[in-house]
N, C-alpha and C positions, 0 to 999 in steps of 0.2 A: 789304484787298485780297482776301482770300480770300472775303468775302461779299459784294462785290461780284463778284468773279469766277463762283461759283456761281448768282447773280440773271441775270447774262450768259448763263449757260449753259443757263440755265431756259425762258429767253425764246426762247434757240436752238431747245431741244428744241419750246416751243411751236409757235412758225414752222414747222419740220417736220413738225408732226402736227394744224395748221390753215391750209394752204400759201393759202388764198385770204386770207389776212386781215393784217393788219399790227402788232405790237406795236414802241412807240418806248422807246427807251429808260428805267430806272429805274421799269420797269412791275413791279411785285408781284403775283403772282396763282397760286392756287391753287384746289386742288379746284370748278375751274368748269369749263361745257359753252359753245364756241361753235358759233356757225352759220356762213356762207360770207358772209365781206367786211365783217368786222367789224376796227373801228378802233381801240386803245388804243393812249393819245397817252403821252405822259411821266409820269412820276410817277406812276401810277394805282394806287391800293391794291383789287384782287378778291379777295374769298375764300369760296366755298359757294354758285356763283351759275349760272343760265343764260342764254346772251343769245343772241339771234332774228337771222338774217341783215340784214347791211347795216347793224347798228344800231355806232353809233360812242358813246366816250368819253372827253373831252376832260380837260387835262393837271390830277393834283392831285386829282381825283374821289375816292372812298372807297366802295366799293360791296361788302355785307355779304349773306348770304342772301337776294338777292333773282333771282325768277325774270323775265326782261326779254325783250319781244316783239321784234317783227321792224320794221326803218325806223325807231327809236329814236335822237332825237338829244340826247344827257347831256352837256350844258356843263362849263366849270371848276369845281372847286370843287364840286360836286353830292356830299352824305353821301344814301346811302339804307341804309333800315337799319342807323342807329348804336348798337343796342345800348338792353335799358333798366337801367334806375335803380329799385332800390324806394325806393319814398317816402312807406310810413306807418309807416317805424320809426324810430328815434330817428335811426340817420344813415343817409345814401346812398352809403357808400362799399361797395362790393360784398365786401372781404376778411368782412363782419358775416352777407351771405346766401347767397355764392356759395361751393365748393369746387371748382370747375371753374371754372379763372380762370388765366390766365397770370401770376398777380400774385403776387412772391415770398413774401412773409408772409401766411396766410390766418386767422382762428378762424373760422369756419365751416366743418363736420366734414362737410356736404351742401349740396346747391342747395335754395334754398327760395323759389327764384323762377327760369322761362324769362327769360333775357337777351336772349332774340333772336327774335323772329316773323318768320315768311316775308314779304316784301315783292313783289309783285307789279304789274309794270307792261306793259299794253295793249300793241299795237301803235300806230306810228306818232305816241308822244307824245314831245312836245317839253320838257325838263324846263331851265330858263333856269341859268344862272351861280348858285352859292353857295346853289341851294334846297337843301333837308334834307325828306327821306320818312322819317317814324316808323317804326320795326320795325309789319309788318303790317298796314299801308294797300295796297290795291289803288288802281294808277290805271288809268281806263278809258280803252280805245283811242282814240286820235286825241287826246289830252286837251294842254292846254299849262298846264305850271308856271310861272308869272312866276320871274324871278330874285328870289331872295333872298326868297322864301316856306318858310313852314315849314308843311307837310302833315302831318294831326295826324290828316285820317280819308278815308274813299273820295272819293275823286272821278270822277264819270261819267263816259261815254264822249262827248268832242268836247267838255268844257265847258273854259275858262280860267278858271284860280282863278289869286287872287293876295295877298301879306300874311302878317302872323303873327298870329293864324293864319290861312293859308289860306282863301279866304271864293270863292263862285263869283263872278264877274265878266261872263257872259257863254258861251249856246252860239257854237260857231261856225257850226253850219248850222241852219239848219229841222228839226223833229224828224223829215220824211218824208224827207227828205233823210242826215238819220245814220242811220234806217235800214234806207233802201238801202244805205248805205256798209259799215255792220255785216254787210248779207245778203252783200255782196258776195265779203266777204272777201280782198278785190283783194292783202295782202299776200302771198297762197299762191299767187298767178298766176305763169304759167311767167316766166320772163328775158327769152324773147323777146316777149312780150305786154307784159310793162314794158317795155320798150325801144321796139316800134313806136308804143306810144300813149304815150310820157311826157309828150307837151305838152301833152294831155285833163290833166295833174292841177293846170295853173294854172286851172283851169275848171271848179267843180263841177258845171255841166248838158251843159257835153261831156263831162268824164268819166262821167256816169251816163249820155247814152247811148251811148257807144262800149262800156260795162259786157259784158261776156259774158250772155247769157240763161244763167239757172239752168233 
């Protein structure tokens, strides 16, 4: 009762001190940064992260040192940055290489390996149900992760990958077409510029010309 009571009362102070955003219940989250209308649904494990306005994540997620752009939509089940594993010593179990480990019996007296790379993801990608982003993969803006892929290295801006691992499948626009989309920067446009032209973004050649002149 008492640490559920406390997790209750975290998620309060949250709500308070991010009043545009919503956190659902049995949400865990720490030392992380949001931005304005951002969504964590149930269950959600944050810890050491930043996440870019509007961008949501859905129930069961697990998200680790990773810095996350703006218009970001993160499925069920989505691990990013789970942590690594050494794995050219006799075993993988971290009590052997780590000293900095929440783990109650440790022999290793130092760290003799980073556990965890910064994970970085674009703006406005789409990451599907139950994929997994390796500690220290960048994904590039506009990018879609199929469900139940495992992202093992960069993937470009606007492309769809899919599989384990991971393999490209496909851009989604024309290369003069991403980018403009990249110059445009359309996620840092004011509120009411997204709101007058929202129905340009079923449209990639209305949206690029109703585009602001740079």
């Amino acid at each position: 009762m008492y640490i559920i009571f406390n997790e209750a009362f975290a998620l309060v102070k949250l709500q308070k001190k991010y009043p545009t955003c919503a956190f659902y219940s049995g949400a865990k989250i720490s030392n992380t940064v949001f931005g304005n209308y951002n969504v964590i649904f149930n269950d959600v494990l944050i810890d050491s992260c930043s996440i870019g306005d509007h961008s949501y994540i859905q129930k069961r997620s697990t998200i680790f040192n990773t810095d996350i752009g703006k218009f970001c939509s993160i499925a069920s089940g989505v691990s990013l940055g789970p942590g690594i594993h050494k794995t050219d010593g006799v075993s993988t179990h971290p009590v052997f290489y780590l000293n900095n480990t929440p783990l109650i019996k440790k022999f290793s007296d130092k760290d003799l390996l980073i556990s965890s790379k910064k994970t970085t993801i674009g703006h406005d990608v789409w990451i599907g149900e139950k994929a997994i982003v390796l500690d220290g993969v960048t994904i590039g803006t506009g990018a879609i992760i199929a469900a139940g892929s495992v992202v093992t290295k960069d993937v470009a801006p606007y492309v769809i990958v899919g599989g384990v691992p991971a393999k490209q499948i496909k851009y989604r626009f024309e290369e003069k077409e991403i980018d403009l989309l990249l110059k445009s920067e359309w996620w840092d446009y004011p509120e009411d510029w997204l709101a007058k032209n929202c129905k340009s973004f079923n449209n990639i050649n209305e949206f690029l010309s109703n585009m602001p002149k740079k």
